[in-house]
KEKOL-222923 format. One line per 3 residues: number of its first residue (from 0); for each residue z, x, y of C-alpha. Coordinates in nm, 4 decimals. Example, Ala and Ser with C-alpha at 12.3 -4.5 7.8 and 13.67 -1.06 7.14 Angstrom:
BEGIN
0) 0.7800:1.2300:-0.4500  0.7140:1.3670:-0.1060
//
This chain:
BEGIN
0) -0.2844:11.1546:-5.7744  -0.4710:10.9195:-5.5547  -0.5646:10.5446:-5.6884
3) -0.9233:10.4771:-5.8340  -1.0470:10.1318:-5.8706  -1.1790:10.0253:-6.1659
6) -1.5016:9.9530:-5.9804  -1.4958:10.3256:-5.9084  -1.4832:10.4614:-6.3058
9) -1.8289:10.5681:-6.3598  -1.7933:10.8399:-6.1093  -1.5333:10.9735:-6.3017
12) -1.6387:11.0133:-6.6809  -1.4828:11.2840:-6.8684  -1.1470:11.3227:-6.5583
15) -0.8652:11.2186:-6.5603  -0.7750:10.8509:-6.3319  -0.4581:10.6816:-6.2163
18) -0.5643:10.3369:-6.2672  -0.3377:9.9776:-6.1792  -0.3588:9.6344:-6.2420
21) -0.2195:9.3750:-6.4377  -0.2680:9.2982:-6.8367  -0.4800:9.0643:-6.9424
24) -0.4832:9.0824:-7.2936  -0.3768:9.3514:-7.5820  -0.4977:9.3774:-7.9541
27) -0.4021:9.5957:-8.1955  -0.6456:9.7445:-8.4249  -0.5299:10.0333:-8.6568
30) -0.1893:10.1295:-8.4617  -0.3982:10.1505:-8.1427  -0.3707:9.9611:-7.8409
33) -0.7004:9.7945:-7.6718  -0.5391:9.6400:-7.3727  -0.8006:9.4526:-7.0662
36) -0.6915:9.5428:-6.7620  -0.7430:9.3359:-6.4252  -0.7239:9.4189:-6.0683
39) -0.9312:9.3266:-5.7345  -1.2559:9.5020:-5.8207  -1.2808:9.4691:-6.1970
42) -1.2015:9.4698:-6.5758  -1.1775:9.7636:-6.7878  -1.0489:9.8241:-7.1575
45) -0.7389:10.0983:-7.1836  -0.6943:10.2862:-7.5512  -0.3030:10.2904:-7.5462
48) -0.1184:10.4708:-7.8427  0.1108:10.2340:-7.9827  0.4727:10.3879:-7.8303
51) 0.2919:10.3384:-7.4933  0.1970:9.9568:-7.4894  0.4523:9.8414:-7.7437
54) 0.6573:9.6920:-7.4329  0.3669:9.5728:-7.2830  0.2378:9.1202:-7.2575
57) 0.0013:8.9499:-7.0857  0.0468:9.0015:-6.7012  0.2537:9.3001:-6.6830
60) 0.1832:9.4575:-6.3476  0.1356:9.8709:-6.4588  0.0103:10.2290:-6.3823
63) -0.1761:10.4219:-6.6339  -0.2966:10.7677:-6.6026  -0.5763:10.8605:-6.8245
66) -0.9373:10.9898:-6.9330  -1.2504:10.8645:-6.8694  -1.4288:10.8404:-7.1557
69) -1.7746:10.6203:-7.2582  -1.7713:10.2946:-7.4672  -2.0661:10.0683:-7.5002
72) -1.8534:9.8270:-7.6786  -1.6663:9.8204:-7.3984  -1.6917:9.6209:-7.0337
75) -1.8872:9.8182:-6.8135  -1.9967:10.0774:-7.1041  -1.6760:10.2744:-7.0926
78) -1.2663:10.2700:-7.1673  -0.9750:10.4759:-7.0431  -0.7811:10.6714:-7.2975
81) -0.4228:10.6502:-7.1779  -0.1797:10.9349:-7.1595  0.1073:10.7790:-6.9404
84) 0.1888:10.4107:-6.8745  0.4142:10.3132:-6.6313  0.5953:9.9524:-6.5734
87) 0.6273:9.7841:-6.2391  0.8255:9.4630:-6.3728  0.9373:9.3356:-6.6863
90) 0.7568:8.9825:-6.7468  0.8866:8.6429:-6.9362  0.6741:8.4727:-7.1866
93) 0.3835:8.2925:-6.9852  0.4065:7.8941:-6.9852  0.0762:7.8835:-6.9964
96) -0.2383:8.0431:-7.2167  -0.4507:8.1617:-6.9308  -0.7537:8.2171:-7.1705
99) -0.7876:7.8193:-7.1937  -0.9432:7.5161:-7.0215  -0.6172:7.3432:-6.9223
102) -0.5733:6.9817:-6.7709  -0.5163:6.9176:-6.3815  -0.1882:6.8457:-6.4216
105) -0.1116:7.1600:-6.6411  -0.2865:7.3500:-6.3978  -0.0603:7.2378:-6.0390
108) 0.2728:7.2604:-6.2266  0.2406:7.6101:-6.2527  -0.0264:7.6622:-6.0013
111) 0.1479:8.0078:-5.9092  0.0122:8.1266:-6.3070  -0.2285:7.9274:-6.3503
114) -0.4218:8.0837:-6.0169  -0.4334:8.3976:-6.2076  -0.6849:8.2276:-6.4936
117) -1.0313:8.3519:-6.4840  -1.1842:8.0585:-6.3931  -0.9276:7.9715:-6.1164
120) -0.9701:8.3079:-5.9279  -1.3590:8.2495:-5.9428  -1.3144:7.9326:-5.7341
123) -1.1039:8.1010:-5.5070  -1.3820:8.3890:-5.4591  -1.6794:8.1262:-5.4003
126) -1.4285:7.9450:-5.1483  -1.3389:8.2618:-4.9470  -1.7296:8.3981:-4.9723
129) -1.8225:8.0467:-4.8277  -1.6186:8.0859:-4.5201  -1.7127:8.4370:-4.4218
132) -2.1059:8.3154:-4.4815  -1.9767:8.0523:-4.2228  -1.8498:8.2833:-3.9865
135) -2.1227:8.4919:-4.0025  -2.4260:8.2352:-3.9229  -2.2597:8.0734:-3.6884
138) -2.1434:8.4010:-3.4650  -2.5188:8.4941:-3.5114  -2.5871:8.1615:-3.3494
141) -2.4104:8.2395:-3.0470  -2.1498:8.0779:-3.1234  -1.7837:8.1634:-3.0076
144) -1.4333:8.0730:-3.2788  -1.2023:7.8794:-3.1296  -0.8112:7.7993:-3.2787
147) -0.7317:7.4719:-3.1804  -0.3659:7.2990:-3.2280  -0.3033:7.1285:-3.5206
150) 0.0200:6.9478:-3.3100  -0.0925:6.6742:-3.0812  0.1151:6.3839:-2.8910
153) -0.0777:6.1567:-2.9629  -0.3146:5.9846:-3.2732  -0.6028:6.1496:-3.0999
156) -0.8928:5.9786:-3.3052  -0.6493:5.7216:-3.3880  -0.6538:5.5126:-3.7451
159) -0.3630:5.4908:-3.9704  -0.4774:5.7903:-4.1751  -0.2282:6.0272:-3.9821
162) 0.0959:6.2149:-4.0018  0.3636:6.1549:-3.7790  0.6524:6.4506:-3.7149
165) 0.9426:6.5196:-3.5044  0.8568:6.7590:-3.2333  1.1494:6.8794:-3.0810
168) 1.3189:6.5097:-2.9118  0.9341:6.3471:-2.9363  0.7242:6.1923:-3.1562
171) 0.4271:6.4111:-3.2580  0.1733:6.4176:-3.5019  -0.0795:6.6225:-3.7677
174) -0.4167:6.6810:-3.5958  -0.7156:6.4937:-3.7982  -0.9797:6.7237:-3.6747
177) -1.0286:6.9593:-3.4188  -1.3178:6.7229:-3.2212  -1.1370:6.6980:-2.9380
180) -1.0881:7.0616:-2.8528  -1.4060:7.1449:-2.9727  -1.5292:6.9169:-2.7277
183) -1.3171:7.0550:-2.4773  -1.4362:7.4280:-2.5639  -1.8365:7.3406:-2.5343
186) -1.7191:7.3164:-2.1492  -1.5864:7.6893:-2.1775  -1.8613:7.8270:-2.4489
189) -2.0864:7.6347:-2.4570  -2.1244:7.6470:-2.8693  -1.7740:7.6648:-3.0436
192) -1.6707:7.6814:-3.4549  -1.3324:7.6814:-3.6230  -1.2240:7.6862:-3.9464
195) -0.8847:7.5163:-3.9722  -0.6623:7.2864:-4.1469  -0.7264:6.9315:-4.1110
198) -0.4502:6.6679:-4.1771  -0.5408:6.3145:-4.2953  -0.2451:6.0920:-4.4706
201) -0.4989:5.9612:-4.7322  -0.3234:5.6955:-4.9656  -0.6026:5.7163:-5.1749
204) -0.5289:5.8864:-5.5509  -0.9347:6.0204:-5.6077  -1.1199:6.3127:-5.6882
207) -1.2511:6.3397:-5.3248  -0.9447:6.3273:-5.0844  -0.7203:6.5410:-4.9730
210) -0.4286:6.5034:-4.7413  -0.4613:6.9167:-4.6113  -0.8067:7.0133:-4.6107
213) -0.9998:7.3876:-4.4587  -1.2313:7.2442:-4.1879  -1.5223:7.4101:-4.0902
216) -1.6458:7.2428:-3.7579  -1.9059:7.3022:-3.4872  -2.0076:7.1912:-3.1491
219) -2.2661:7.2653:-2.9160  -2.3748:7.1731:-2.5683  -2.6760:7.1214:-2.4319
222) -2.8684:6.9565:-2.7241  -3.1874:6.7327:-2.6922  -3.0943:6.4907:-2.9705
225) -2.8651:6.4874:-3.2435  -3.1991:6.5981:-3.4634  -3.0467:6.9600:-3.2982
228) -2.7035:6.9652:-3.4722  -2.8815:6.8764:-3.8403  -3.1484:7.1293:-3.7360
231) -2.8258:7.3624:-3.7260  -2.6578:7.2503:-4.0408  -2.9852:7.2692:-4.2224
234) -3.0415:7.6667:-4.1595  -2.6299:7.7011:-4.1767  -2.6212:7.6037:-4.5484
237) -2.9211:7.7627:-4.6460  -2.7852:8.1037:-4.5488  -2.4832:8.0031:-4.7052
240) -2.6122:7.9263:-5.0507  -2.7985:8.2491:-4.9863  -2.4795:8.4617:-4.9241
243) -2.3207:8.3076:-5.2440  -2.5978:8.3433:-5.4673  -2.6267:8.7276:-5.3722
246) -2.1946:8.7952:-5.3791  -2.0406:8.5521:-5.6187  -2.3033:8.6503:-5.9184
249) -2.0325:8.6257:-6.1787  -1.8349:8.3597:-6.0156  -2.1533:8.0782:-6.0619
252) -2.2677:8.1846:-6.3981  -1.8742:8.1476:-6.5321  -1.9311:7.7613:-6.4200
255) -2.3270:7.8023:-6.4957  -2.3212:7.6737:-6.1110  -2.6917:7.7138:-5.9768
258) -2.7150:7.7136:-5.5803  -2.9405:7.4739:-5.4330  -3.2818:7.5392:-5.3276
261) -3.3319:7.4073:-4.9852  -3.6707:7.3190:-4.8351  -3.6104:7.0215:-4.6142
264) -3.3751:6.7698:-4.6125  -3.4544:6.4182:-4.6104  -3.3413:6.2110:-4.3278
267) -3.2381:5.8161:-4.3961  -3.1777:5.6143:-4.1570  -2.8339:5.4177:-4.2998
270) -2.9980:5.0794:-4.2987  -3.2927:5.1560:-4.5005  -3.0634:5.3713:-4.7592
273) -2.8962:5.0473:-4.7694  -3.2720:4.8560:-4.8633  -3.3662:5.1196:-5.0863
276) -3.0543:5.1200:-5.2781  -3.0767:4.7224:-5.3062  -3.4603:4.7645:-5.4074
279) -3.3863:4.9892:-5.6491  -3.1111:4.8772:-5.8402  -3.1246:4.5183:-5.7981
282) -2.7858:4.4632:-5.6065  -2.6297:4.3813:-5.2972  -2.4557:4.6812:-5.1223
285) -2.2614:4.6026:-4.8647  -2.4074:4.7121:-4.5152  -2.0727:4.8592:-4.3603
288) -2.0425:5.1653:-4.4647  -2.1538:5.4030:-4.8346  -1.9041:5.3537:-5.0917
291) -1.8763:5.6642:-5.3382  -2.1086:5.4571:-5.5577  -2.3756:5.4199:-5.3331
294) -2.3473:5.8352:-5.2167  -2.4004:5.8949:-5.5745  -2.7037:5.6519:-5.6127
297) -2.8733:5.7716:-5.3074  -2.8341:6.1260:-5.4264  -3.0099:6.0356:-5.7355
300) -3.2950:5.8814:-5.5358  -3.3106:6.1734:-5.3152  -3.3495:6.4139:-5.5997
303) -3.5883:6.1940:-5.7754  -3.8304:6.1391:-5.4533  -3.8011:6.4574:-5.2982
306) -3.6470:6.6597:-5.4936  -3.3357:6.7801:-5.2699  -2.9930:6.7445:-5.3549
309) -2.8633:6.6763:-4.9818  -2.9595:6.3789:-4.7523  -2.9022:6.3245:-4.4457
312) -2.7837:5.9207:-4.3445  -2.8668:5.8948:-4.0213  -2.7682:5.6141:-3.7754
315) -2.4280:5.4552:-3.8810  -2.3325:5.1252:-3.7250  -2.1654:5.2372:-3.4258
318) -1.8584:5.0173:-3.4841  -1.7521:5.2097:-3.7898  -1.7476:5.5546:-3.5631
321) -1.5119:5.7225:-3.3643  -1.5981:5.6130:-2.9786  -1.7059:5.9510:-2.8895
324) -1.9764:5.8560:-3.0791  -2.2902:5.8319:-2.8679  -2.4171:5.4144:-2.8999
327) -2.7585:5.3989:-2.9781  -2.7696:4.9916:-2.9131  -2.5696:4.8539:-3.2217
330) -2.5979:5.1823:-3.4127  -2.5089:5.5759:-3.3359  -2.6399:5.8935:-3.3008
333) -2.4751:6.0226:-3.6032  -2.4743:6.1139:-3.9666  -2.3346:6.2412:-4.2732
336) -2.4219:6.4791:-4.5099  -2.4306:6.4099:-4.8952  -2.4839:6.6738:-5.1661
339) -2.4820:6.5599:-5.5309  -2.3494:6.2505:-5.5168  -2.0402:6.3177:-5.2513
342) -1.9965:6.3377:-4.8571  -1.9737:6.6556:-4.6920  -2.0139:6.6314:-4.3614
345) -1.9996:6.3784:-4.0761  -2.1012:6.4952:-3.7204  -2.3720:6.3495:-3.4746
348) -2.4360:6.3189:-3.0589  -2.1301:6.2422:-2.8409  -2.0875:6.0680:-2.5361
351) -2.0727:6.3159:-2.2414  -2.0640:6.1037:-1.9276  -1.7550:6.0078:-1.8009
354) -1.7948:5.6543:-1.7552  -2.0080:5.5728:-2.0533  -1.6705:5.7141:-2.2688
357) -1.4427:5.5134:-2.0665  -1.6605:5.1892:-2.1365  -1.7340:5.2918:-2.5113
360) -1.2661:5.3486:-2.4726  -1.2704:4.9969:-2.3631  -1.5340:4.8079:-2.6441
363) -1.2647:5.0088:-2.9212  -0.9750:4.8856:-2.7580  -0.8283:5.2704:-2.7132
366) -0.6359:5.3463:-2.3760  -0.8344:5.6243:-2.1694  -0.4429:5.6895:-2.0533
369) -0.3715:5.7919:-2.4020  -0.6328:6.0499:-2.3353  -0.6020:6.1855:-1.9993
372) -0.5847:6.5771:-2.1001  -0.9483:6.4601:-2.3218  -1.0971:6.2727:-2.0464
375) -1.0657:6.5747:-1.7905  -1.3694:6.7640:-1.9232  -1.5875:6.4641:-1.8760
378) -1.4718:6.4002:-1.5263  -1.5641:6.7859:-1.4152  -1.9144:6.8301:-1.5876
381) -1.9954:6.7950:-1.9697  -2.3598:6.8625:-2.1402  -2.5444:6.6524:-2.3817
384) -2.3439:6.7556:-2.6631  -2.2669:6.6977:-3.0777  -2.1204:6.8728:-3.3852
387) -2.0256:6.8482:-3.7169  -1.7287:6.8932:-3.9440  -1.7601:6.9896:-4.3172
390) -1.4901:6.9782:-4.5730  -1.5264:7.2964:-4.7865  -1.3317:7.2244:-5.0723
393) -1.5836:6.9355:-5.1208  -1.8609:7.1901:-5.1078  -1.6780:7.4369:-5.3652
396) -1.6331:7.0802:-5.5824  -1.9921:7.0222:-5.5942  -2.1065:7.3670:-5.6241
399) -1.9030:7.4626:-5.9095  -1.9050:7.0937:-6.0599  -1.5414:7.0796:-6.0751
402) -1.3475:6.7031:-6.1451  -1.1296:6.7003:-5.8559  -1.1616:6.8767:-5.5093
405) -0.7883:6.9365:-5.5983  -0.8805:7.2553:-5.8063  -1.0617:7.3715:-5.5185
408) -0.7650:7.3744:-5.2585  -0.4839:7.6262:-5.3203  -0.2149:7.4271:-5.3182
411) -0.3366:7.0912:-5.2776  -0.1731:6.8080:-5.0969  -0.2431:6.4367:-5.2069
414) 0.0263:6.1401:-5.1553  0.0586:6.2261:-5.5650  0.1099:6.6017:-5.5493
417) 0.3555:6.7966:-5.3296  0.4228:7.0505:-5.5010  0.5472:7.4007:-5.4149
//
């Protein structure tokens, strides 16, 4: 007998089903058996007579055959009346009760289990249903994915915040984003994505960094003005929100999540964030860069004034960005993206004439020599050009309202937790 899917039951009321999936949860009422059972497309309730489920726990991968029969008590209006039951493995008392909120730490320890909670699955489900929404705006843009290495011989964007490996008799090291390449790739495309793994040896112990991260970048050639690439990112998360309001239904409401209604974000320059923040709350901020306390209070602002819960900070001091950067006199042609309090994304303009990025090199003190493979493109023809990288676990963080972007990374990697 072929497989049906629990998803699949309705068609089949009053036949008989092979049906698998794991246990979720058995009570006995009367001698009988009422036993949830989980798999990839749904729940549904078996009635299993008691020498049938007597060997049966929570998690105990099985195959039942059965009859359809209806239920209104019952998920989805109907049960399955069991006739055979069939074992795949025998399984040890769970260290965990996956039925309950549990504690961060609780949760990585036995991350393997704990994945299987409700709760944990539905963050894993918003996560993957982002990226595919990703993937699918930006090939409708025209835009081509690209696979960049995540092994590089030197610090690329340079910094401290990097890993450092042995690569065969060398010195290597963890790529921190895929900018170079993309860069590299607008010369070949034209407009480039990739969603990857991005490596940054964060010391810091917070609910917003990670030391492995899933990247989803841009770039594209032949912009006017950076306006272009937040143009892009604009209509980019608006069909994502879209796409997870219409697939991941059950997901939000089990966080009572509500997507973000998107009319226009606000653009700040990051000087006059800076004013208004000191206007408003009646302290100095310091004008180097937004600390997590001043994303927050902005946010706030934002949502007050305009009633948006992203900004835009436009025009960072161009000492605090990469050199790429494009200058625009003492401040850049680039920006970050905040939503609810927390930074998403960081992208802007970049320098696309040769000798401008060798000077820009030179006023950062990095050694174009360092770059030689980099500095090719720009030597043979590069476009006005800019892009973006989002981190998407922060996104699933703020969506879902989650304490740590830890529980929205698989197996996450901080300089606390390396587990697994």
């Amino acid at each position: 007998m072929k497989r049906t899917l629990i998803k699949e039951l309705k068609k089949h009321f009053g036949k008989e089903v092979l049906v698998k999936g794991w246990v979720s949860r058995i009570r006995e009422i009367g001698g009988i058996g009422f036993v949830l059972l989980r798999e990839r497309s749904g729940v549904v309730q078996l009635v299993v007579p008691k020498e049938l489920y007597k060997e049966l726990s929570a998690e105990t991968p099985i195959e039942i055959k059965g009859m359809v029969c209806a239920e209104q008590r019952a998920p989805e209006g109907l049960e399955v009346h069991v006739k055979q039951l069939k074992i795949y493995s025998k399984v040890q008392p769970l260290p965990i009760q996956l039925e309950k909120e549990l504690p961060l730490p609780t949760l990585m320890k036995h991350r393997p289990i704990s994945l299987r909670a409700k709760k944990q699955q539905a963050i894993f489900k918003v996560h993957a249903e982002l990226v595919h929404a990703f993937r699918e705006f930006m090939r409708s843009k025209e835009f081509t994915e690209i696979h960049s290495t995540k092994l590089t011989s030197s610090g690329l964007e340079g910094g401290s915040e990097i890993f450092e490996l042995q690569y065969f008799e060398k010195k290597g090291y963890l790529a921190q984003s895929p900018q170079f390449y993309k860069q590299m790739m607008v010369g070949v495309f034209e407009r480039v994505f990739e969603v990857g793994k991005v490596y940054r040896a964060e010391p810091h112990a917070t609910t917003r960094h990670l030391a492995e991260y899933v990247g989803l970048d841009f770039e594209m050639g032949f912009i006017e003005s950076v306006e272009e690439v937040m143009e892009m990112e604009e209509a980019l998360l608006k069909y994502v929100f879209k796409q997870l309001e219409e697939h991941c239904k059950s997901e939000l409401k089990l966080f009572g999540a509500e997507v973000p209604r998107i009319k226009s974000i606000p653009r700040i320059p990051f000087l006059k964030a800076v004013e208004l923040l000191e206007q408003g709350y009646k302290k100095e901020f310091g004008k180097e860069d937004l600390t997590p306390e001043m994303e927050r209070l902005l946010c706030e602002f934002v949502k007050q004034k305009y009633g948006e819960e992203f900004v835009f900070v436009t025009e960072y001091p161009w000492k605090k960005r990469p050199f790429y950067a494009m200058p625009k006199g003492e401040l850049s042609e680039s920006f970050d993206l905040l939503f609810r309090g927390l930074e998403i994304t960081t992208g802007g303009q970049r320098v696309h004439e040769y000798e401008q990025l060798l000077e820009c090199m030179k006023q950062k003190k990095v050694k174009p020599e360092a770059f030689e493979s980099y500095l090719m493109c720009f030597k043979y023809g590069m476009p006005p050009h800019g892009g973006l990288g989002i981190g998407s676990e922060r996104i699933v963080k703020q969506l879902l309202g989650l304490p740590s972007v830890e529980e929205a990374s698989l197996i996450p990697r901080t300089k606390e937790r390396f587990l697994h």
